[in-house]
C-alpha positions as CSV (number, residue, x, y, z in Angstrom):
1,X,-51.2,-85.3,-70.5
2,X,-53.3,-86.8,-67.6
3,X,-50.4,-87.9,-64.9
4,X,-50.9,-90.3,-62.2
5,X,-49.8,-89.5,-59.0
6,X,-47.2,-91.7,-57.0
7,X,-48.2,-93.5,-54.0
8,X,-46.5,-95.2,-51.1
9,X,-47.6,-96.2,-47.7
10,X,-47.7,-92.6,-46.4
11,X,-47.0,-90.2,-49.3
12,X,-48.6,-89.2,-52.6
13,X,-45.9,-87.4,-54.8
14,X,-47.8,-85.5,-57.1
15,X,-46.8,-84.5,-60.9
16,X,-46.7,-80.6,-60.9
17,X,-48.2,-78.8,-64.1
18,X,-46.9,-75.8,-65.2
19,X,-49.7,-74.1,-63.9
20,X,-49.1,-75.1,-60.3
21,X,-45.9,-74.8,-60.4
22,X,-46.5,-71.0,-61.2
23,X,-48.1,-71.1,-58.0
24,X,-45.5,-72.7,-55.9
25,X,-42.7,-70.2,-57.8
26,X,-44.6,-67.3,-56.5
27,X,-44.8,-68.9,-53.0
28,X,-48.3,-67.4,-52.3
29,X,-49.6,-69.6,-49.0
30,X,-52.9,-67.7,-49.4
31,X,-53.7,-69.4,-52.8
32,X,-52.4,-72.9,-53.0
33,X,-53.2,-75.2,-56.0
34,X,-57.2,-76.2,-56.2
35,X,-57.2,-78.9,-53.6
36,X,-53.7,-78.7,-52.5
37,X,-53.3,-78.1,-49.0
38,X,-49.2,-77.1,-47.9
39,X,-48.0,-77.6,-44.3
40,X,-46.6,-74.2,-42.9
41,X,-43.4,-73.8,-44.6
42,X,-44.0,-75.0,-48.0
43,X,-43.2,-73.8,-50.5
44,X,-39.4,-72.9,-49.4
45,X,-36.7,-71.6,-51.3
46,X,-35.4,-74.9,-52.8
47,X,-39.5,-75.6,-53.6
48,X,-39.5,-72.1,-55.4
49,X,-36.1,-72.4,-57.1
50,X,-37.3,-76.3,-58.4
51,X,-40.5,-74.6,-59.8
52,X,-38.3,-71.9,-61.2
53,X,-36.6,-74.4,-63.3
54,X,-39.4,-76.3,-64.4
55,X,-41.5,-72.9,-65.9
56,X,-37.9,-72.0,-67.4
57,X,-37.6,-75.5,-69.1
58,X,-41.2,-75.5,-70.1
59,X,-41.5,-72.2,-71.5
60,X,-37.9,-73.5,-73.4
61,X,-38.6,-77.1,-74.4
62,X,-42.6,-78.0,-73.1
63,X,-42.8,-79.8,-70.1
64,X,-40.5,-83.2,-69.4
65,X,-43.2,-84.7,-66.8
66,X,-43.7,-87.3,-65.9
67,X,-40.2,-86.4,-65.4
68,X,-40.4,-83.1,-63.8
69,X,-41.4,-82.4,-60.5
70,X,-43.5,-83.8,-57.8
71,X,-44.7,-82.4,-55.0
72,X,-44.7,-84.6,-51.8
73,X,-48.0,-84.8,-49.6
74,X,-48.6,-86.7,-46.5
75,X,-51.3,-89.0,-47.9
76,X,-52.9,-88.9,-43.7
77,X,-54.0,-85.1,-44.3
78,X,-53.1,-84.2,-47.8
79,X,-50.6,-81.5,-46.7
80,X,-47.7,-80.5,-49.5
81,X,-44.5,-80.9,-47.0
82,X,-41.7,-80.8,-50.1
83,X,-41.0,-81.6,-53.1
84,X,-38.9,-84.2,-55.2
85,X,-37.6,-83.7,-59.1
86,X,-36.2,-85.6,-61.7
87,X,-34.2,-83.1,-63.9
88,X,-35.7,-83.6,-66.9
89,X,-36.1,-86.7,-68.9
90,X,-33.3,-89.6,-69.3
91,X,-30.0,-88.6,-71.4
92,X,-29.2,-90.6,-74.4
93,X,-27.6,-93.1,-71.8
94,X,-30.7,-93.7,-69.9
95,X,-29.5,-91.6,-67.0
96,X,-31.7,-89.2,-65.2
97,X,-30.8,-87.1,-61.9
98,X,-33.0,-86.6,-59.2
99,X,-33.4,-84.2,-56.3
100,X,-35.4,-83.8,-53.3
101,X,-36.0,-81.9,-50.3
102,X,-38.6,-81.2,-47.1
103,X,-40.2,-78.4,-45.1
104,X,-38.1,-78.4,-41.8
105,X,-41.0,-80.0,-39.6
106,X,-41.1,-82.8,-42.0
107,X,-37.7,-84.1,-41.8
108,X,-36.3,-87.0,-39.8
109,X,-39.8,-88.8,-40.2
110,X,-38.5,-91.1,-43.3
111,X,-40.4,-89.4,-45.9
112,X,-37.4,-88.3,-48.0
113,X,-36.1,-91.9,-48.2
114,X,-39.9,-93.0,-49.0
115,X,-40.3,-90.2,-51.4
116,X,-37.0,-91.3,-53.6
117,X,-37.6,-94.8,-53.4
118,X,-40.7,-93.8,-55.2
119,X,-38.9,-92.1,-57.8
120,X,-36.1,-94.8,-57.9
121,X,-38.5,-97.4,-58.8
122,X,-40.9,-95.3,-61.5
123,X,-37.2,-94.4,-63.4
124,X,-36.5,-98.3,-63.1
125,X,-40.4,-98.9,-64.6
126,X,-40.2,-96.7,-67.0
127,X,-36.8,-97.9,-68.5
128,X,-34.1,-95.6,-67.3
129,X,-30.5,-97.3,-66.5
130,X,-29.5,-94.7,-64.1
131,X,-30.2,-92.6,-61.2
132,X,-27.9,-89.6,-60.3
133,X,-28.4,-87.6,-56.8
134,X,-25.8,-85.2,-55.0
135,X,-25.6,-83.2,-52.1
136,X,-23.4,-81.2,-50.1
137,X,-20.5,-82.4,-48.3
138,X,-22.3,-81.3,-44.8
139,X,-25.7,-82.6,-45.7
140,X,-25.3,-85.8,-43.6
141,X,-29.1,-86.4,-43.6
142,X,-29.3,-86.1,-47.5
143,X,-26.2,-88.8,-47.9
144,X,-28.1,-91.3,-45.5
145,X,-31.3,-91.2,-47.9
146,X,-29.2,-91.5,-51.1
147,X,-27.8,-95.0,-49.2
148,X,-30.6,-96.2,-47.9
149,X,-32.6,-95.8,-51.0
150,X,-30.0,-97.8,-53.0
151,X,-27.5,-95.5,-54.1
152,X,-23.9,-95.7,-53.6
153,X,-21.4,-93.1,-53.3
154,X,-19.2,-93.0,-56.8
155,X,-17.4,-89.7,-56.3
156,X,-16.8,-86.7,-54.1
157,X,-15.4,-83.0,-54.8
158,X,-14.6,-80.4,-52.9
159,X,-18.4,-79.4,-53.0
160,X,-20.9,-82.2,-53.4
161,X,-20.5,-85.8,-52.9
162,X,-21.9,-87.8,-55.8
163,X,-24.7,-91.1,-55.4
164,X,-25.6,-93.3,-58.3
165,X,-27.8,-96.3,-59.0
166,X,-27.5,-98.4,-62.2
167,X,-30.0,-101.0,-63.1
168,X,-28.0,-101.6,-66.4
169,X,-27.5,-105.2,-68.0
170,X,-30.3,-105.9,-65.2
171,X,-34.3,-107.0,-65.3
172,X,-36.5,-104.9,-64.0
173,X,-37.1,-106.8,-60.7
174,X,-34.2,-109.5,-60.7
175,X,-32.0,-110.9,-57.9
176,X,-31.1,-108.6,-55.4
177,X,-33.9,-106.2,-55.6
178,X,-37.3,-105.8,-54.1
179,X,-40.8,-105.4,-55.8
180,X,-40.0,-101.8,-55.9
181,X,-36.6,-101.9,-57.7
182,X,-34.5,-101.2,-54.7
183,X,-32.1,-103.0,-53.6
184,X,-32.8,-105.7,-50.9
């Protein structure tokens, strides 16, 4: 399957195949992906642990892209500076759960909000109902992407707090939302 990559204003998120993601498990800067480029500190652990999955599910089940992981390059120089996962494909509900994360030189720039606004909107196009996202109670940054992509907070435990977005009962791009399927 022939995947198109995911573009916004300053990102491409790019579909990982399994054989890249064997790369980016390994975590060997010397021998990136043909044509990737990664910023110093990519892959990181959570990078590694994502691709981890992925091979794991793929060797299990074949692989769920286009919803699987992406890796996220800055479109200006083509450098890999995270990475950003749905969790396999939608449930039976239409519900999928996404994750996300960024090299520590990377952050504080936007690109994680841009990156899942990305995602948000290819679930919506491709017919998914739900979006689920959680991070730790201390990950303040993580919270304020969930919001400002669309999600709202629906629960929290004494580990995570929970972010949801729903699109059910709802057009693809109706009142209340933008082009991109977030909300306005």
């Amino acid at each position: 399957m022939d995947l198109d990559t995911l573009m916004t204003a300053r990102l491409a998120l790019h579909p990982l195949t399994a054989v890249e993601a064997a790369l980016v498990e390994t975590g060997d800067t010397r021998n990136p992906p043909d044509g990737a480029r990664w910023a110093p500190g990519y892959p990181d652990d959570g990078d590694r642990a994502g691709a981890r999955r992925f091979l794991a599910t793929c060797a299990s089940a074949g692989s769920t892209q286009p919803f699987g992981p992406y890796e996220i390059r800055r479109r200006a120089d083509g450098m890999a500076i995270g990475g950003a996962a749905f969790h396999g494909r939608p449930d039976a509900a239409g519900q999928v759960t996404v994750g996300y994360g960024l090299i520590s030189s990377a952050r504080g720039r936007g690109y994680a909000s841009e990156a899942l606004r990305a995602l948000l909107a290819f679930a919506r196009s491709q017919g998914v109902l739900s979006v689920k996202g959680d991070a730790d109670l201390d990950n303040v940054g993580s919270h304020r992407v969930m919001a400002s992509a669309g999600m709202r907070l629906v629960a929290v435990d004494d580990r995570l707090k929970h972010y949801r977005i729903d699109w059910r009962g709802t057009s693809p791009v109706g009142e209340g939302t933008r082009s991109d399927g977030t909300a306005r």
